[in-house]
N, C-alpha and C positions, 0 to 999 in steps of 0.2 A: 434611437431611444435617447431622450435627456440625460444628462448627468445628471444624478442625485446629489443634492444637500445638505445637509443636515445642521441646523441654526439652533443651537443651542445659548438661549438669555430670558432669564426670568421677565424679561421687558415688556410686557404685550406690542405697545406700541412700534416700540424696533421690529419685533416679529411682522407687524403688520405692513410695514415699509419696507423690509424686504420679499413679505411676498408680493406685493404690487412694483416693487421695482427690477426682481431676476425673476418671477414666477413664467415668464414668457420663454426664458432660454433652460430653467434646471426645474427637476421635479426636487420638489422641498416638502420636507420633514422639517417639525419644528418639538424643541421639550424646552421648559424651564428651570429644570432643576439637574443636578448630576444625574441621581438616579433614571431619573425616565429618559437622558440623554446614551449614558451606559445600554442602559436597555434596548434603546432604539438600533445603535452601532452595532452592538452583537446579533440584532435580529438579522439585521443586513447591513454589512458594510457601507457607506455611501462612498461616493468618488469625491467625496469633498465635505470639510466641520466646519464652519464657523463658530468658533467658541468663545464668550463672555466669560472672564475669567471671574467676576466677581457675581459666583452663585448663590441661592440659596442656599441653609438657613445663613452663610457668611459672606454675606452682600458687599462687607466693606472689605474683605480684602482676599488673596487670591488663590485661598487653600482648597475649595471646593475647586473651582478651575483648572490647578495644578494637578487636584488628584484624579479630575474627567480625563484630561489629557493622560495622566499616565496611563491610565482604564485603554483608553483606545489604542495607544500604541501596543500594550499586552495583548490587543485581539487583534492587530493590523499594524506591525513594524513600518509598515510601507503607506502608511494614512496618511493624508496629504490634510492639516490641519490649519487651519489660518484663526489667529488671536485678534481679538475686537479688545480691544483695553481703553480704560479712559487716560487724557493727558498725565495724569499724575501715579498711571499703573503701567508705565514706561520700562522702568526698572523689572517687575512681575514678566511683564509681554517680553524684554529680551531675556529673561532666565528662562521662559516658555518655548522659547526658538531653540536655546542651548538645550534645552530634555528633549525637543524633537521636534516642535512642528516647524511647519514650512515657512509662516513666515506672520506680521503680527500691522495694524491697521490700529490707529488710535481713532476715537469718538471725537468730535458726529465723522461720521464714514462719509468719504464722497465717494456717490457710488459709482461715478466713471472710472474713479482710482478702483474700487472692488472687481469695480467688472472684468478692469483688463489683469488685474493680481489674479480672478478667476477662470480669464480664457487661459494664463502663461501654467497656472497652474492645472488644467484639467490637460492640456497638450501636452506638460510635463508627464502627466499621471501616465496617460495613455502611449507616452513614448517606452518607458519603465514596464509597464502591463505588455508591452510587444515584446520589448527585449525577454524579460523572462519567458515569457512563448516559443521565443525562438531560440534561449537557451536552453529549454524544456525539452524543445522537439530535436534540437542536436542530439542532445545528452541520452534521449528514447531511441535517436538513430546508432549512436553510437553503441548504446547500451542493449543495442536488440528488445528496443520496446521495455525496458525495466524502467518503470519513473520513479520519482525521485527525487527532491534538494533535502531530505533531512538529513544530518548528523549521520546520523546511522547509513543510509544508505549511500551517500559520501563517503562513508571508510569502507562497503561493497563496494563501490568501483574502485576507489582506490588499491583495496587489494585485490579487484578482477586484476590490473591492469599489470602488476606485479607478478603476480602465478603466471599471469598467461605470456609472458618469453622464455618459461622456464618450461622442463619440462614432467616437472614434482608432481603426485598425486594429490587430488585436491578432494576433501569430503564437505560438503554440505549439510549443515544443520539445521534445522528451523521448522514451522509445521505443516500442513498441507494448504497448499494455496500458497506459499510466501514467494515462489518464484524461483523454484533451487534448477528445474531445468533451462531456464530464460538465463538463467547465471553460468550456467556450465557451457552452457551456446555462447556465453559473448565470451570466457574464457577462449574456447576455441578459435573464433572468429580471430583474434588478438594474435594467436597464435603462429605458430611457421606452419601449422598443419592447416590452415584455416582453407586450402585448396582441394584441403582430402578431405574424405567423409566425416560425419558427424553423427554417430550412431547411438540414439537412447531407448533402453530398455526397461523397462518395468519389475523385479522380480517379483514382485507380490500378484501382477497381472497373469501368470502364465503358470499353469502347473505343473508341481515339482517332476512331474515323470516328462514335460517338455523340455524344463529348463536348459539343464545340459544338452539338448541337442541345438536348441535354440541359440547356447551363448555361445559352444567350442563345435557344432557342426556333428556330423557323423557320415560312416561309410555307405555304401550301398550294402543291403544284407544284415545291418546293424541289430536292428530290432521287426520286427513286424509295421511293417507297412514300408519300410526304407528301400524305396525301387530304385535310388537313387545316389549319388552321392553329392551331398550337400554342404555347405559352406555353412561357418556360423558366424554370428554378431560381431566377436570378436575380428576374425577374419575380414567379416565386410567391415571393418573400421580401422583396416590395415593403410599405415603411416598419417593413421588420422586420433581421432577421440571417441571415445567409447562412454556413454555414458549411463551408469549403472540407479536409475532411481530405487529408492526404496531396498537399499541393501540388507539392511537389517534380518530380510523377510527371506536372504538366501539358504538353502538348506545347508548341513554342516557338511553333507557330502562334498557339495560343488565350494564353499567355504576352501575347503583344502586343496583341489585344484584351482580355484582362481588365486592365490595365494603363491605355488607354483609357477602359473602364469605372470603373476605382478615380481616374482622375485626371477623368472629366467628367460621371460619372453617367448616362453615355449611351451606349446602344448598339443595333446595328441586328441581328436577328433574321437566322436564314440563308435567304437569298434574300430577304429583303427591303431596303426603301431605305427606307424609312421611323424617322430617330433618334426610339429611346424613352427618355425621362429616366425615371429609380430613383431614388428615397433608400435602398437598402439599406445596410445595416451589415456588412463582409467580417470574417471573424476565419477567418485560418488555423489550417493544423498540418501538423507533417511530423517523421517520424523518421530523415527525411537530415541529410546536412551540408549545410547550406546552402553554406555558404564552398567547399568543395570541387566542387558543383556548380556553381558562379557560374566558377569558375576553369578548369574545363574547360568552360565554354562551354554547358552545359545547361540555366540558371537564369540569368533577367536580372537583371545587379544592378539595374537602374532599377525593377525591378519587387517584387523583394527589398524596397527601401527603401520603397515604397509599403503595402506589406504590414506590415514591421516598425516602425510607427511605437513601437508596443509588444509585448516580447520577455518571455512566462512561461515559463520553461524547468521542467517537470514531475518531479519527481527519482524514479529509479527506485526501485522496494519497496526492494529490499535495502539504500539508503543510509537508510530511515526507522525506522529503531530500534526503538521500541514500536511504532510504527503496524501493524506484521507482524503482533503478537499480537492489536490492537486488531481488525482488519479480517477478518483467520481468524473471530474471535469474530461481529462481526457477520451474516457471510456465514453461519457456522450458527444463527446466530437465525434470519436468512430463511428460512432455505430450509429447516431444519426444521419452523417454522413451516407453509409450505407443504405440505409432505409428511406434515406431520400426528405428527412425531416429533419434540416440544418438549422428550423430558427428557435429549435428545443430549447429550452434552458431549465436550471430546478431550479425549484419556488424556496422561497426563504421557511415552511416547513418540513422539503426535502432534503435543504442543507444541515438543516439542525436534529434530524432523524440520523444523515449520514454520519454528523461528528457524535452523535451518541449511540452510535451502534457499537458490539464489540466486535464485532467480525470474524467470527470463530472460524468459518474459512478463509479468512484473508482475502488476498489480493482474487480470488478465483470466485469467492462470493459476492464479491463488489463486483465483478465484472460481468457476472451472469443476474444480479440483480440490476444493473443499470442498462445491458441487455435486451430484457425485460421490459423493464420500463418504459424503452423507448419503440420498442414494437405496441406497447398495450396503451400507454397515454394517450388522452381523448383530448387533452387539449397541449395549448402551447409551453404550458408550464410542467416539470413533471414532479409531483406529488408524495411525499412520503407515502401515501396510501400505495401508487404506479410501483413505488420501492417494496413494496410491502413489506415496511417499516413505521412504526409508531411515533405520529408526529411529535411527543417528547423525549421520544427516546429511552419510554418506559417499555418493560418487560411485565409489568406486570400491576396490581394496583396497591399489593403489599408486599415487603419485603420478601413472606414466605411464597406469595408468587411469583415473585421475580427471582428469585432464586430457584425455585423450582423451573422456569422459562426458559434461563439462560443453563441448568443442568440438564434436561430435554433439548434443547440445540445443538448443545456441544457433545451428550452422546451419541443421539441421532446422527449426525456429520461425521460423527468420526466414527461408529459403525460401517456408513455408507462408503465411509472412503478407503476404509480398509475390509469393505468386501462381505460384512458381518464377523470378519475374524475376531472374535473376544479376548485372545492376548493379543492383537494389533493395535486394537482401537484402547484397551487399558494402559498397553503399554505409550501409545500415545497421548494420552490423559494422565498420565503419571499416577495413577492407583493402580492396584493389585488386581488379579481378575476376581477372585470372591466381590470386594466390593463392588465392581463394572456390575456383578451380576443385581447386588443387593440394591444398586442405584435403580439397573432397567425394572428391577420387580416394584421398586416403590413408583417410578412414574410410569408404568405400566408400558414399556416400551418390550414390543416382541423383537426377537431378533429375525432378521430375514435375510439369510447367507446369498449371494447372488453368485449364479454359474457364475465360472470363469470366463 
C-alpha cells in the first residue's frame, strides 16, 4: 500500500503540482483550510502532513497553521509533519519544528529536495511504527497478553511487578471484563511460585452447597454422593497461587473458614478432623463494592483486611485513551491470524465506532466483538456494521434514546454476567436493588436467571 499524504494549502495551484509530482509513489489527500485539514487527520491519520502555515481566513501570517499543527499532534503525538513556509516565514517554520513537527521546506519547493525529506521521513515513520510493535508484543509477553502503554496501565505493571516477589495478598478491583484474572496470572508467573500451580476459581460460578467442597476438599462418606476422598482447590494450589474471582459472592459460612485459612495456613476438609497445613498464595477479585458490602453486613471486614493487604484497582477500557485503538488492533491480528485472513484491517468508520464506543464489558467485549467481526466480514476492510457498532458512535438518535441504549446494555451485561442475580448485578452498577428493579420494568428487560 502507498503511504498516505496529506497536503494541506489553500493554494490550488501547489495542490495540483504536487499531485502530478508524488501522486505516483503516495496516496494523497488534499484541504485548504484548517478545518477540513483537522477533519481529514482525525478521519484517518495519514503517514505523512504537508502543511502551509499561512491558512485561511489568516493568509498572511501563521496562526491558522500553528493551530493545524497543534490539532494534529493532539490526535497523533507521533505525526510525522513537514512545514512548506515561504522565505520570510522562516522564523514561524523553526518555532513549528520547536511545537513538533518533523521538519520545515521553504517556497518554491524543489521537489527532488521533498522527495528525499519524504522517503527519510516515511522510513523514519515505519522504523518507530516497528519499534512500538515490538515493544507492544514484549510487554503482552511479558504481561501474559495484558496490553497496554497508557498511564494507568503502566502503574498495573508496575505494581504487578512489585507484589509479585512478595508473598502479601493481593485484591483486585475493577468491572467485568478489565482483565483481573490475566493480572493475578502475571502476578504469579513473576513470582518463586511460578513453577507450581496456578489455580482460579469462580465463587459466583459454583453453588453454594458445592462450594466448600470445591475449595477445602472433603472426606469419603462426607455427604451423599462422596465415594471418595477428594482434594480441594486450595490443596491443588499447594506451594503455588490460588486465585479466588469474584469474591464478594462467597457465602458468609465459608467467609469465616477461608479467613482461618488466610490467617493459619490450615484447614480441615469436609467431614473431616484432620488439620492440613498449605503454603498457598490467595490473590482475589471482585467487581462489587466492597465497602457497601462490609456495611450491610455481607462481607467481613476481618476478612476484607486479610485479603486487601494489597489493592490493584483495574481501570476500565473507556478511561484508557490509546489503549482502545492499541487492543482493537491487536485482537485483529489474532484472530485474523487464526482464521486465516491476515490482510484484514478496520475501515476508518470501524475506528471511529471503536473510539466511541463505551465498552460496558471491557476488554472481554472488545474482544468478542472483534471476534466476530473477523469471522463475519465480507470484505477486506472490517466495518463498524461487522463490529456491530454504530458508525458514529451514536446510541441512539436523542438523548433520551441514548440514554435509554446505553441503560439497556449496561443492565443487560451485567445481569448476564452475574448470572441474573439482582444484588450482583445492582451491586455492580452501584444502585440499590429496588431501583435495578424499577430500571429493568421501565426498559422492559425480563430477568432470565441461568442454571449454574
Amino acid at each position: 500500500m502507498k503511504p498516505t499524504i496529506l497536503i494541506v494549502d489553500d493554494d490550488e495551484e501547489i495542490r495540483t503540482q504536487m499531485k502530478w509530482a508524488l501522486g505516483g509513489e503516495y496516496e494523497l489527500r488534499m484541504a485548504g483550510h484548517r478545518t477540513e485539514a483537522v477533519e481529514a487527520f482525525r478521519k484517518e491519520p495519514p503517514a505523512l502532513t504537508l502543511l502551509d502555515l499561512g491558512l485561511p481566513p489568516r493568509t498572511n501570517d501563521a496562526t491558522e497553521g500553528l493551530a493545524a499543527l497543534s490539532e494534529f499532534l493532539a490526535i497523533d503525538s507521533a505525526a510525522k509533519i513537514i512545514i512548506i513556509s515561504g522565505q520570510g516565514e522562516r522564523q514561524n517554520a523553526i518555532e513549528a519544528v520547536g511545537a513538533g513537527a518533523y521538519d520545515f521546506l521553504c517556497k518554491p519547493v524543489e521537489m527532488d529536495e521533498l522527495k528525499l525529506v519524504l522517503q527519510r521521513c516515511v522510513h523514519l515513520s515505519n522504523l518507530e511504527r516497528e519499534y512500538r510493535q515490538l515493544q507492544q508484543q514484549a510487554r503482552a509477553g511479558e504481561f501474559e497478553q495484558m496490553v497496554g502503554t497508557s498511564p494507568q496501565m503502566e502503574g498495573i505493571f508496575a505494581s504487578i511487578r512489585k507484589v509479585a516477589a512478595t508473598t502479601a495478598p493481593v485484591l483486585f478491583l475493577g468491572e467485568s471484563g478489565t482483565g483481573k484474572e490475566l493480572a493475578a496470572l502475571a502476578i504469579h508467573q513473576r513470582s518463586a511460585r511460578k513453577e507450581k500451580p496456578f489455580v482460579a476459581i469462580n465463587c459466583s460460578g459454583i453453588p453454594e452447597s458445592l462450594l466448600e467442597s470445591e475449595l477445602f476438599g472433603h472426606e469419603k462418606g462426607a455427604f451423599t454422593g462422596a465415594h471418595v476422598q477428594r482434594k480441594g482447590l486450595i490443596e491443588n494450589a499447594s506451594d503455588g497461587t490460588l486465585f479466588l474471582d469474584e469474591i464478594a459472592e462467597l457465602p458468609p459460612s465459608l467467609q469465616v473458614k477461608l479467613l482461618r485459612f488466610l490467617q493459619e495456613q490450615r484447614f480441615q476438609r469436609v467431614g473431616g478432623r484432620q488439620e492440613i497445613q498449605i503454603d498457598t498464595r490467595v490473590v482475589a477479585a471482585t467487581n462489587a463494592n466492597l465497602d457497601v458490602a462490609i456495611s450491610e453486613g455481607k462481607f467481613r471486614e476481618d476478612l476484607y483486611f486479610r485479603l486487601a493487604v494489597v489493592v490493584i484497582r483495574l481501570p476500565p477500557l473507556r478511561d484508557r485513551g490509546d489503549d482502545i485503538t492499541l487492543l482493537a488492533r491487536e485482537f485483529l491480528q489474532r484472530y485474523a491470524v487464526q482464521n486465516n485472513r491476515k490482510s484484514l484491517t478496520f475501515s476508518p468508520d470501524a475506528l471511529r465506532a471503536i473510539h466511541s464506543h463505551r465498552w460496558p464489558g471491557n476488554v472481554r467485549e472488545m474482544q468478542n466483538r472483534v471476534k466476530r467481526a473477523v469471522i463475519m466480514a465480507d470484505k477486506k476492510k472490517i466495518t463498524a456494521a461487522d463490529l456491530e457498532l454504530n458508525q458514529a458512535g451514536q446510541v441512539g438518535t436523542t438523548l433520551k434514546d441514548a440514554r435509554e441504549t446505553v441503560e439497556r446494555e449496561m443492565v443487560e451485561g451485567s445481569l448476564r454476567r452475574n448470572r441474573g442475580k439482582i444484588s450482583g448485578a445492582a451491586s455492580e452498577l452501584g444502585i440499590s436493588r429496588p431501583t435495578l428493579y424499577e430500571l429493568m420494568e421501565k426498559l422492559g428487560i425480563v430477568r432470565e436467571e441461568k442454571a449454574p
